[in-house]
Rosetta silent file (secondary structure, phi, psi, omega in degrees, C-alpha in Angstrom):
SEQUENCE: XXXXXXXXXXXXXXXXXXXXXXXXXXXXXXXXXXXXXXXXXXXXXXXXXXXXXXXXXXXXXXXXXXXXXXXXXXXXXXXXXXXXXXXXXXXXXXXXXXXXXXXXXXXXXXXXXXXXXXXXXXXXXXXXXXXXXXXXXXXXXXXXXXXXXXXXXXXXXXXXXXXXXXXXXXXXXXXXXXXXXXXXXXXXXXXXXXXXXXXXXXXXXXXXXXXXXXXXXXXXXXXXXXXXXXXXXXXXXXXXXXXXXXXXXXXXXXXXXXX
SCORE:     score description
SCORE:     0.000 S_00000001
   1 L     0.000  134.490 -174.939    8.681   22.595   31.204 S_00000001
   2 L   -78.366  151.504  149.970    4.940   23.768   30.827 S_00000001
   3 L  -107.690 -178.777 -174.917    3.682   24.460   27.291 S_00000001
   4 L  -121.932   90.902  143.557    0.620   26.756   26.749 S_00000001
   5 L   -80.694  106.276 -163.508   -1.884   25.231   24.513 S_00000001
   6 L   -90.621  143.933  165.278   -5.276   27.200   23.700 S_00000001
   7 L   -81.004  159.228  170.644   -7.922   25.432   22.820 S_00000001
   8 H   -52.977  -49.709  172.120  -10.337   25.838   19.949 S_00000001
   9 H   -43.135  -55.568 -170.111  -12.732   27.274   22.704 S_00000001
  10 H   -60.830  -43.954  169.816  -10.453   29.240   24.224 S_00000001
  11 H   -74.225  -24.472  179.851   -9.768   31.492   20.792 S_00000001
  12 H   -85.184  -52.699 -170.506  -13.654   31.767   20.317 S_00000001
  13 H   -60.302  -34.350  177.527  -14.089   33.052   23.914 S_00000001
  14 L  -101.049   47.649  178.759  -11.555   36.140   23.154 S_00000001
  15 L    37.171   59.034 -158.669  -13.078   36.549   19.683 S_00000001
  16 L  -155.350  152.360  165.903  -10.473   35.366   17.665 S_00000001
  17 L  -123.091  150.306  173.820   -9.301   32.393   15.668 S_00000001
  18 L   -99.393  162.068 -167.761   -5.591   30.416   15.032 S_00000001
  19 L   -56.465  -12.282 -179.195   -4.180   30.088   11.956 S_00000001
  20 E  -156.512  133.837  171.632   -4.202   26.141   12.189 S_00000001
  21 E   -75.729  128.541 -162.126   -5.834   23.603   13.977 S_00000001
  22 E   -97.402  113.462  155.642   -3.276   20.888   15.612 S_00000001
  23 E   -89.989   98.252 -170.737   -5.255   17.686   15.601 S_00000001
  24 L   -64.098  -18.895  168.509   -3.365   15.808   18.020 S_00000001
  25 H    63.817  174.776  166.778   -5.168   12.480   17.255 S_00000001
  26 H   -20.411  -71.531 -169.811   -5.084    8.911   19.877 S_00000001
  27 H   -50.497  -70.191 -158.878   -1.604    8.215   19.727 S_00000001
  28 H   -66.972    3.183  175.277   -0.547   12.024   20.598 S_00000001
  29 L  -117.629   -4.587 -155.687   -2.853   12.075   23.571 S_00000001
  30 L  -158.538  -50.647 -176.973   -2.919    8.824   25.524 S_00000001
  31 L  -102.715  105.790 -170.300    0.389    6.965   24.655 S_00000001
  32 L     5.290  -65.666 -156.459    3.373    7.875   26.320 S_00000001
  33 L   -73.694  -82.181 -173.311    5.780    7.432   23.570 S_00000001
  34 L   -45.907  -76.874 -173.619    3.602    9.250   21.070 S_00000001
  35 L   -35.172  -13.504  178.642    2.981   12.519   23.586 S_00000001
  36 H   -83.898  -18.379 -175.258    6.956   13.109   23.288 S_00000001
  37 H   -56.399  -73.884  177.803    6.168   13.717   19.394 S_00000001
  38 H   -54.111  -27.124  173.120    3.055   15.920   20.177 S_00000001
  39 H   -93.309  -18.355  170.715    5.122   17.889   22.778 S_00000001
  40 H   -64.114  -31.208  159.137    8.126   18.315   20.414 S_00000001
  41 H   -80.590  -18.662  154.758    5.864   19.855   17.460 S_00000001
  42 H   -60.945  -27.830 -176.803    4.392   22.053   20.026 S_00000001
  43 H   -79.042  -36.169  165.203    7.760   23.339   20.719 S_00000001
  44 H   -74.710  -40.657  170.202    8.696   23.933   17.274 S_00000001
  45 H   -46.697  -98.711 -157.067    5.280   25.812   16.494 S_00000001
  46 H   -14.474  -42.700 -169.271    5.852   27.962   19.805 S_00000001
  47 H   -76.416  -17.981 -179.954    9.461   28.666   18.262 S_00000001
  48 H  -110.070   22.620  169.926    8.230   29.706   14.902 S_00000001
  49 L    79.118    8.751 -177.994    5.549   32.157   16.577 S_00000001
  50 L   -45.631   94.131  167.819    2.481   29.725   15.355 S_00000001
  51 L   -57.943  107.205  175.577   -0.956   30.431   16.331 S_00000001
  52 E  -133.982  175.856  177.262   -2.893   27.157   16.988 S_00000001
  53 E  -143.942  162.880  179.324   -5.603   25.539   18.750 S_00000001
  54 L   -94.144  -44.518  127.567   -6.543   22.197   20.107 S_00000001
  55 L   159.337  -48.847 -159.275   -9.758   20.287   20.203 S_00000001
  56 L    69.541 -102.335  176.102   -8.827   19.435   23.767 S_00000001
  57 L  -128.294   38.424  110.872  -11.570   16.533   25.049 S_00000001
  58 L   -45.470  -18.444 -160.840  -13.924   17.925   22.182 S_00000001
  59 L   -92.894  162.758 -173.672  -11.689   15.824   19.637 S_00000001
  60 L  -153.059  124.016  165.815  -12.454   12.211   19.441 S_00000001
  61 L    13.820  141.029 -163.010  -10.716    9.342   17.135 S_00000001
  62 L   -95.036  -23.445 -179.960  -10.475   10.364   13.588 S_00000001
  63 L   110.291   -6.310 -174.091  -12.024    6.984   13.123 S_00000001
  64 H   -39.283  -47.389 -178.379   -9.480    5.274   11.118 S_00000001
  65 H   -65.214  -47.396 -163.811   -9.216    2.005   13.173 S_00000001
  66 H   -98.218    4.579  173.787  -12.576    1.582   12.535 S_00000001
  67 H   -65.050  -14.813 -166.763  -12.815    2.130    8.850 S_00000001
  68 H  -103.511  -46.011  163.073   -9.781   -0.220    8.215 S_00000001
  69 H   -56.765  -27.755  155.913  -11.052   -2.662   10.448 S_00000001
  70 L   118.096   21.652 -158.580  -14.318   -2.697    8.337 S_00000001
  71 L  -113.208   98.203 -173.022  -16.834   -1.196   10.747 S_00000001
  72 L   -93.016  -27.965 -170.297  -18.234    1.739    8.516 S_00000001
  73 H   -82.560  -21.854  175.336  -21.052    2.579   10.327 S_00000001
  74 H   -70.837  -21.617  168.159  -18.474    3.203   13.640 S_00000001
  75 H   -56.393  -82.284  164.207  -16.775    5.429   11.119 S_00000001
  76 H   -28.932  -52.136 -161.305  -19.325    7.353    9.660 S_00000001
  77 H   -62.847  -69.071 -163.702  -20.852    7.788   13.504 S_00000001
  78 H   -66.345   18.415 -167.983  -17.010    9.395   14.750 S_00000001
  79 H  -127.317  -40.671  152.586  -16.285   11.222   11.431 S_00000001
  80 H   -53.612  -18.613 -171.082  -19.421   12.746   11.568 S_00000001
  81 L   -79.348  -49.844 -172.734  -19.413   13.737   15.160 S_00000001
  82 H   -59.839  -98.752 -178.144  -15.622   15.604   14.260 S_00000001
  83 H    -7.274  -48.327 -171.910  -16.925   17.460   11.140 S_00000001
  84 H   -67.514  -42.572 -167.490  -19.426   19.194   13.362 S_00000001
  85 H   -51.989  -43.297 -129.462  -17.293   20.440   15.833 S_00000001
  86 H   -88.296  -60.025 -151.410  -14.421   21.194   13.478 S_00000001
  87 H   -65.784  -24.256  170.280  -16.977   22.642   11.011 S_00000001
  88 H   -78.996   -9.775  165.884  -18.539   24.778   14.263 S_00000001
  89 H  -113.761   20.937  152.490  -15.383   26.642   14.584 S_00000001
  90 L    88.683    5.179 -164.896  -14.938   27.727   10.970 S_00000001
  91 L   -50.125  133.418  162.635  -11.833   25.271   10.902 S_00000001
  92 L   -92.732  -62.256  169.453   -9.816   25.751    7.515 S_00000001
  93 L  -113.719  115.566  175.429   -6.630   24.108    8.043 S_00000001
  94 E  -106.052  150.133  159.193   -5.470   21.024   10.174 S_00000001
  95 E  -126.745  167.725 -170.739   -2.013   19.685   10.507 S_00000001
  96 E  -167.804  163.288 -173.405   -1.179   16.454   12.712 S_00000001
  97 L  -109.097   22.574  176.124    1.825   14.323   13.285 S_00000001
  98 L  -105.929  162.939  149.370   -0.363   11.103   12.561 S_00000001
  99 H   -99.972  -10.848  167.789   -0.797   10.095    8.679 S_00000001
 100 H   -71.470  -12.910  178.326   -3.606    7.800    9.427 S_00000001
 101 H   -78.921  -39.465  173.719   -5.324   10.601   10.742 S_00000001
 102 H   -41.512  -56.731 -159.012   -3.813   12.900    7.903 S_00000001
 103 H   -64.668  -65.819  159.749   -4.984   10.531    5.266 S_00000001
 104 H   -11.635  -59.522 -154.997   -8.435    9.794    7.160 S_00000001
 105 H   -81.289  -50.223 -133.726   -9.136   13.891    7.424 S_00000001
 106 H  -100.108  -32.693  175.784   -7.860   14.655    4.569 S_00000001
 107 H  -130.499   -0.112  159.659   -9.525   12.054    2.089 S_00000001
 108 L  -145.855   21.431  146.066  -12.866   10.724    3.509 S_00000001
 109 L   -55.876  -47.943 -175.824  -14.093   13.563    5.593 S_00000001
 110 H   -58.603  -38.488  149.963  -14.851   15.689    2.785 S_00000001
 111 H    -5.362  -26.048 -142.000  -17.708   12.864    1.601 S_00000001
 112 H  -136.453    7.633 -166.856  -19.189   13.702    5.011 S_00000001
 113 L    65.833   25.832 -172.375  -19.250   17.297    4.774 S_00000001
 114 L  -113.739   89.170  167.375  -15.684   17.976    6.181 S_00000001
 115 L   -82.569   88.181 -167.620  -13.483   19.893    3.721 S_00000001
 116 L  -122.462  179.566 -161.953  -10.264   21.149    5.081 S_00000001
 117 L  -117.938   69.001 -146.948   -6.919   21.855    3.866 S_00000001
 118 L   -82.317  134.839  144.983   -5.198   19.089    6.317 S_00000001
 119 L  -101.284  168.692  177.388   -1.041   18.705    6.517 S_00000001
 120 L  -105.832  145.402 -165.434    1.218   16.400    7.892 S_00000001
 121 H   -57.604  -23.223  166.278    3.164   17.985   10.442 S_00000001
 122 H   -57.287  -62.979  179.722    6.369   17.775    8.070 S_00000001
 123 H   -67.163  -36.072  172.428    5.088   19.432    5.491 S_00000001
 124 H   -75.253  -34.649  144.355    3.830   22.362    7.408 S_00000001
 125 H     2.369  -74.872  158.629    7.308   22.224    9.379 S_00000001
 126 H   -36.909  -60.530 -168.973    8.685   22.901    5.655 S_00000001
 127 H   -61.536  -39.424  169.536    6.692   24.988    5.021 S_00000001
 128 H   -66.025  -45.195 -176.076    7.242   27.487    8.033 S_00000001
 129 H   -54.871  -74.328 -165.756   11.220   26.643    7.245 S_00000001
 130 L   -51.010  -40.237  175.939   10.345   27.868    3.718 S_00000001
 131 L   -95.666   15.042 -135.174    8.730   31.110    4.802 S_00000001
 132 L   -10.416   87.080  102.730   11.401   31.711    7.344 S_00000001
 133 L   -27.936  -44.521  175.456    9.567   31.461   10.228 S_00000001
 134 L  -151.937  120.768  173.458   11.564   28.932   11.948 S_00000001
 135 L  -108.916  150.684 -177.831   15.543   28.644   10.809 S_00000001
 136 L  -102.112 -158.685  178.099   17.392   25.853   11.762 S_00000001
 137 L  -159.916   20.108 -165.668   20.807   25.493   12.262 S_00000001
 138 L    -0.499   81.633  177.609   21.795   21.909   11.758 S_00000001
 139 L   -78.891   17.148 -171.489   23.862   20.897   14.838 S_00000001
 140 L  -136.775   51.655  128.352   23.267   17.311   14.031 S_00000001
 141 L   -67.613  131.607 -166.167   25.833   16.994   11.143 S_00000001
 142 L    92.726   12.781  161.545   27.129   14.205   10.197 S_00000001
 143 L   -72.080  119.196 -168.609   24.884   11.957   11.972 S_00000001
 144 E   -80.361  132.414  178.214   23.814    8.910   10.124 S_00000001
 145 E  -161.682  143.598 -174.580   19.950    8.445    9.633 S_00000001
 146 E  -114.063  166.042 -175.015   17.706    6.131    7.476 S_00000001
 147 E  -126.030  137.675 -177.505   14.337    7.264    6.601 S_00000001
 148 L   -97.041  111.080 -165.345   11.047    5.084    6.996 S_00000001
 149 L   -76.569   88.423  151.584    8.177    5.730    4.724 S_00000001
 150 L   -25.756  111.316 -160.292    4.953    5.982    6.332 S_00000001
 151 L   -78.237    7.554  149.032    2.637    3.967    4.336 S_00000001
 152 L   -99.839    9.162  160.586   -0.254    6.551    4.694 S_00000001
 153 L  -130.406   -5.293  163.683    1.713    9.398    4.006 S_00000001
 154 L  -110.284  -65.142  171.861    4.088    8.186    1.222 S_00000001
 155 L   -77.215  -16.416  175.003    2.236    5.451   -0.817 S_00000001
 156 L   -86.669  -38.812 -176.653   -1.130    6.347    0.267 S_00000001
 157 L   -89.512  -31.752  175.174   -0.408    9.941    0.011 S_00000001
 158 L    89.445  -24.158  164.794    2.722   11.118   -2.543 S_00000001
 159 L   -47.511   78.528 -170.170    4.444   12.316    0.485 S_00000001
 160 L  -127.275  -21.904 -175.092    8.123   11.165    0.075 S_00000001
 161 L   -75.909  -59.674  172.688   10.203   14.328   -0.637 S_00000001
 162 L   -18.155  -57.955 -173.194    9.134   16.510    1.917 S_00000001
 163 L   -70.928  -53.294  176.224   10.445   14.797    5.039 S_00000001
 164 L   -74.713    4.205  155.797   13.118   13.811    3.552 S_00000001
 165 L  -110.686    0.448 -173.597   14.476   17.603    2.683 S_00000001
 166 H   -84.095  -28.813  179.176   13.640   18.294    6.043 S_00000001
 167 H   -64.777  -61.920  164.693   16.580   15.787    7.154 S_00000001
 168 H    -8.481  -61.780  177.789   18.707   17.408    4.580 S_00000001
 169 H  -108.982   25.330  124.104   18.522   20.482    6.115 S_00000001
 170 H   -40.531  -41.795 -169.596   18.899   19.411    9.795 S_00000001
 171 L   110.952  -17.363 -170.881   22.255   18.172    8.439 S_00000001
 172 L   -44.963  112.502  154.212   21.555   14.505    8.779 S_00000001
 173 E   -51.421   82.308 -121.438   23.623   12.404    6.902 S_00000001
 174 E  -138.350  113.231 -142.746   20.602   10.479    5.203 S_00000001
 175 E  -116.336  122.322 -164.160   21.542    6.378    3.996 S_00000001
 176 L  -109.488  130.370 -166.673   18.351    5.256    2.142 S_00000001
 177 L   -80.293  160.426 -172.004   17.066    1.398    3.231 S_00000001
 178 L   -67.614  -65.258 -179.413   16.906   -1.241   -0.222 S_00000001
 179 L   -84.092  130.572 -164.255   13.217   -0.826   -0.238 S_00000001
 180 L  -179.493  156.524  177.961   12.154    2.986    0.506 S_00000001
 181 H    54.069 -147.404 -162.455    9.668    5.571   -1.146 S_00000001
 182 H   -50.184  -59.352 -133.076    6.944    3.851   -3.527 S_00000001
 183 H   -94.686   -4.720  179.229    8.771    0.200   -2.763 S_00000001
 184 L   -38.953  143.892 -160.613    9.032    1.076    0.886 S_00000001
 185 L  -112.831  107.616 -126.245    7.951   -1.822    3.036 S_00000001
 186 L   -69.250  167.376  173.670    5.531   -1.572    5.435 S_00000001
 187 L   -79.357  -20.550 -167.578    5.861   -1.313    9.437 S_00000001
 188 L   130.389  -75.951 -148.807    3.267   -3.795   10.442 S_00000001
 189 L  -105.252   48.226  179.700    0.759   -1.644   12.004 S_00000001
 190 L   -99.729  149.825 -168.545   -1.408   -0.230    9.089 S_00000001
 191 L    91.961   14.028  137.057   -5.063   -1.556    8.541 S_00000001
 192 L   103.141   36.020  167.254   -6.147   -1.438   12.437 S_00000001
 193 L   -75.795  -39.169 -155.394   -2.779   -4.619   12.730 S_00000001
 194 L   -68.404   -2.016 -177.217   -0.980   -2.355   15.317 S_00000001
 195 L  -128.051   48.681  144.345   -4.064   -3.577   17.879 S_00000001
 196 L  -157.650  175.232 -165.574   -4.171   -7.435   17.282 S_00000001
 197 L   -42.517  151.894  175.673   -1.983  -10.222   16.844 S_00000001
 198 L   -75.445  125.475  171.473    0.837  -10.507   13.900 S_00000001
 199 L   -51.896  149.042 -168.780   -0.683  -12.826   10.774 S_00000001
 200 L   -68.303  119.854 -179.370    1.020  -16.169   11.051 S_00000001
 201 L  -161.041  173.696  171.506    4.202  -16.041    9.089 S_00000001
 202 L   -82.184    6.341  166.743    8.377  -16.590    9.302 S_00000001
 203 L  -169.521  164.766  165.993    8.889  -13.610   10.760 S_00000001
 204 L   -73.328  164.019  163.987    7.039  -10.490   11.913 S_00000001
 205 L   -46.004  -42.908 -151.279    6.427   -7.455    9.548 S_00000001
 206 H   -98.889  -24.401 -154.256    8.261   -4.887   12.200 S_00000001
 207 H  -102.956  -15.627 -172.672   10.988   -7.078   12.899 S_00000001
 208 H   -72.628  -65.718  174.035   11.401   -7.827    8.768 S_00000001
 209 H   -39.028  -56.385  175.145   11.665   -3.316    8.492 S_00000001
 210 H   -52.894  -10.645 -169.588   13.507   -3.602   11.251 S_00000001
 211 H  -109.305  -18.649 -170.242   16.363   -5.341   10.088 S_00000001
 212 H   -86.859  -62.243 -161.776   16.543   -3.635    6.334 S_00000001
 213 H   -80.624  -12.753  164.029   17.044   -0.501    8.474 S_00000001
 214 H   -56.951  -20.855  177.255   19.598   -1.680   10.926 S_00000001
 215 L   -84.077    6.062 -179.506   21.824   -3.101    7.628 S_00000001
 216 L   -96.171   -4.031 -163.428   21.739    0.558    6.878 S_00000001
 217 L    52.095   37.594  175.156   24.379    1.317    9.789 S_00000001
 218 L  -133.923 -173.681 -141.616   23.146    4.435   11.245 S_00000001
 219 L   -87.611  -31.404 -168.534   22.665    6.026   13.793 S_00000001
 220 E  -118.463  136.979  155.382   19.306    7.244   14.060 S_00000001
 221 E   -99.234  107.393  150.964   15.934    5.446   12.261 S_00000001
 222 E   -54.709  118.943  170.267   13.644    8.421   11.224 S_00000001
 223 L  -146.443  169.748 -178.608    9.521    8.208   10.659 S_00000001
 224 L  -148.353   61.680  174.307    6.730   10.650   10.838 S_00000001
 225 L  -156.792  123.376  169.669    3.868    8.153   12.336 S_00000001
 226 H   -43.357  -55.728 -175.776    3.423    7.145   16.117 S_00000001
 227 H   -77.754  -19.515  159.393    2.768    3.501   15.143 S_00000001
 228 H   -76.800   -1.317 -168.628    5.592    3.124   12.856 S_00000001
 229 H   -86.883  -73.307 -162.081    7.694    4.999   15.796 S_00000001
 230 H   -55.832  -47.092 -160.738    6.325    1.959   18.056 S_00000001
 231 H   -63.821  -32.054 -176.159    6.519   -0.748   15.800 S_00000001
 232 H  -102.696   -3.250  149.004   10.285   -0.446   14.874 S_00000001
 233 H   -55.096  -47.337  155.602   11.297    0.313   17.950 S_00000001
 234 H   -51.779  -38.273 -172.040    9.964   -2.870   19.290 S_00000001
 235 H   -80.067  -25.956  141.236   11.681   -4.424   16.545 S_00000001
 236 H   -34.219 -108.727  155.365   14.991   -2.629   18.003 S_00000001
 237 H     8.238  -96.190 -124.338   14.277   -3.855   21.379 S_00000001
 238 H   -80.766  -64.546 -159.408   13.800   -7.558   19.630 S_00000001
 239 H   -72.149  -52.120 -163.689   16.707   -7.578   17.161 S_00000001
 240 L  -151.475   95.508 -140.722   19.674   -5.487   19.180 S_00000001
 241 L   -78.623  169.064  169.036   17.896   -3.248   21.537 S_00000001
 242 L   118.770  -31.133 -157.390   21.040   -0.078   21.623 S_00000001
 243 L   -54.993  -61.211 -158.954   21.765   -0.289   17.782 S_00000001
 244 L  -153.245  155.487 -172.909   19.964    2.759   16.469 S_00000001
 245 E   -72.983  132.344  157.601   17.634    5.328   17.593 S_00000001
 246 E  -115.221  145.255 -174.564   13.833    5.814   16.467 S_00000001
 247 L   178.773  148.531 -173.427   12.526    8.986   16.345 S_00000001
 248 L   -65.674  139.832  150.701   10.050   11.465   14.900 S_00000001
 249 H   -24.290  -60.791 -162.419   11.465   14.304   12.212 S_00000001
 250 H   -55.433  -46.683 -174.581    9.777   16.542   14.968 S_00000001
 251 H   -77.608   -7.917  146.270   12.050   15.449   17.672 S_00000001
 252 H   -20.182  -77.969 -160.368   14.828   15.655   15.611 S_00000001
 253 H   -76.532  -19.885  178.044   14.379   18.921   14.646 S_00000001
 254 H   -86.717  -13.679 -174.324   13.955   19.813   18.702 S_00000001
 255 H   -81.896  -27.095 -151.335   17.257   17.828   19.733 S_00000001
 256 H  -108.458  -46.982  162.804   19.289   19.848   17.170 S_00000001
 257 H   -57.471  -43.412 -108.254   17.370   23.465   18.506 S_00000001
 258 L    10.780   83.299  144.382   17.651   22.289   22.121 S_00000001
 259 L   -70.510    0.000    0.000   13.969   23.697   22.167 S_00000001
C-alpha cells in the first residue's frame, strides 16, 4: 500500500501550509523496524483527515546522540542547521514518534532559536481522539498488555498518563510491570548506549526490563520509542523469543482499525 506524504516543500510550492510538521527523526527513516511505526502513524493521521508535512532529505538528526554522548559542538552544528529550515517554513507545531527527538526539540532547541510547540505522537493521537477526529473502536479487548515508560518521555518529560489512556481506550487489558511510571526502569538504550557496547555488569539493562515485563503475563509489551521497541525485543528474542509481542501504541491503534 502507497501512502502520500507532502513534503514541507511541497505545501510552500501550492501556497499553503499543514497543520503539523511530522518529524520522522533516524530511527523512522533508516531502520526497518522503526519505519513500521512511522508508516502506522501515517495511517492513523491519513484516517483522521490530518494535514502534515515532512522534512523529507531536508531533515537531518535532531542531534541527540551527540549531545548525550558529550559532543556539544556536533550538537549545536545539527540543531542549528534544523532550526533554520524548520524556522524557514514558519513551522509551529512538530509531533514525532521518537521521545529523544521529542525531548531534544522540544527542550534545547528553543536556546538556539527554535521555539515550537513539539508532541509526542501519543499525545497528539489523544488529542485528535479527544476532538473526534479519529474514533476508535476497540477490537482488541481483552488482550493483555504491559506498558513501558520511555525514559525521555515519562521521567524526562511528565508523560505517563497519556499513553496509557490511549490503551484504555483501544480496550487493552493493561497489567502494570513492579517498577513503571516515575520508578520505571530503564531500556538500556538512553544516553547514545543503544550504539555501543552494554557497561560490564550481571546482566544486561534490556534483558533486566525484559524479564519484569514478561512476569507480567501478557500478551503484548507496549512503548512509544524506536529504541526501547528494539531493545526489548532483543531481550524477547534472548529470554523466550514467542512470549509476548513489542509494539508501538501507533501500531496498536492500526491493528485494531485494520488501517
Amino acid at each position: 500500500m502507497s501512502l502520500q506524504v507532502k513534503t514541507m516543500a511541497e505545501w510552500l510550492a501550492e501556497g499553503a501550509s499543514p497543520e503539523i510538521l511530522f518529524w520522522v527523526g533516524s530511527a523512522g527513516s533508516f531502520d526497518d523496524r522503526a519505519k513500521k511505526i512511522t508508516r502506522s502513524f501515517v495511517k492513523i493521521m491519513h484516517k483522521a483527515n490530518v494535514q502534515f508535512g515532512v522534512l523529507g532529505v531536508e531533515e537531518s538528526a535532531s542531534g541527540d546522540i551527540a549531545k548525550r554522548a558529550g559532543n556539544e559542538f556536533l550538537f549545536q552544528m545539527q540543531a542549528l542547521m534544523n532550526i533554520e529550515i524548520l524556522n524557514s517554513y514558519q513551522v509551529k507545531r512538530i509531533v514525532t514518534t521518537c521521545p529523544h527527538d521529542f525531548n531534544t526539540i522540544k527542550n534545547e532547541y528553543s536556546g538556539l532559536g527554535g521555539n515550537y510547540d513539539v508532541l509526542h505522537h501519543t499525545q497528539f493521537i489523544y488529542e485528535l481522539i479527544h476532538n473526534k477526529r479519529l474514533v476508535l473502536s476497540g477490537n482488541l479487548k481483552g488482550t493483555k498488555i504491559t506498558y513501558h515508560d520511555p525514559c525521555y518521555l515519562g521521567r524526562g518529560n511528565g508523560v505517563f498518563n497519556t499513553p496509557r489512556k490511549l490503551l484504555k481506550i483501544i480496550g487493552l487489558d493493561l497489567i502494570e510491570m513492579k517498577r513503571s511510571k516515575e520508578r520505571s526502569l530503564c531500556c538500556g538504550a538512553g544516553g547514545a548506549q543503544m550504539f555501543k557496547e552494554p557497561e560490564k555488569g550481571s546482566k544486561d539493562i534490556n534483558i533486566l526490563r525484559t524479564e519484569e515485563a514478561l512476569r507480567t503475563n501478557v500478551d503484548l509489551i507496549a512503548t512509544g520509542c524506536p529504541f526501547c521497541n528494539t531493545m526489548l525485543t532483543d531481550g524477547v528474542k534472548n529470554l523466550n523469543e514467542g512470549a509476548a509481542d513489542v509494539v508501538d501504541i501507533a501500531e496498536i491503534i492500526v491493528k485494531s482499525e485494520k488501517l
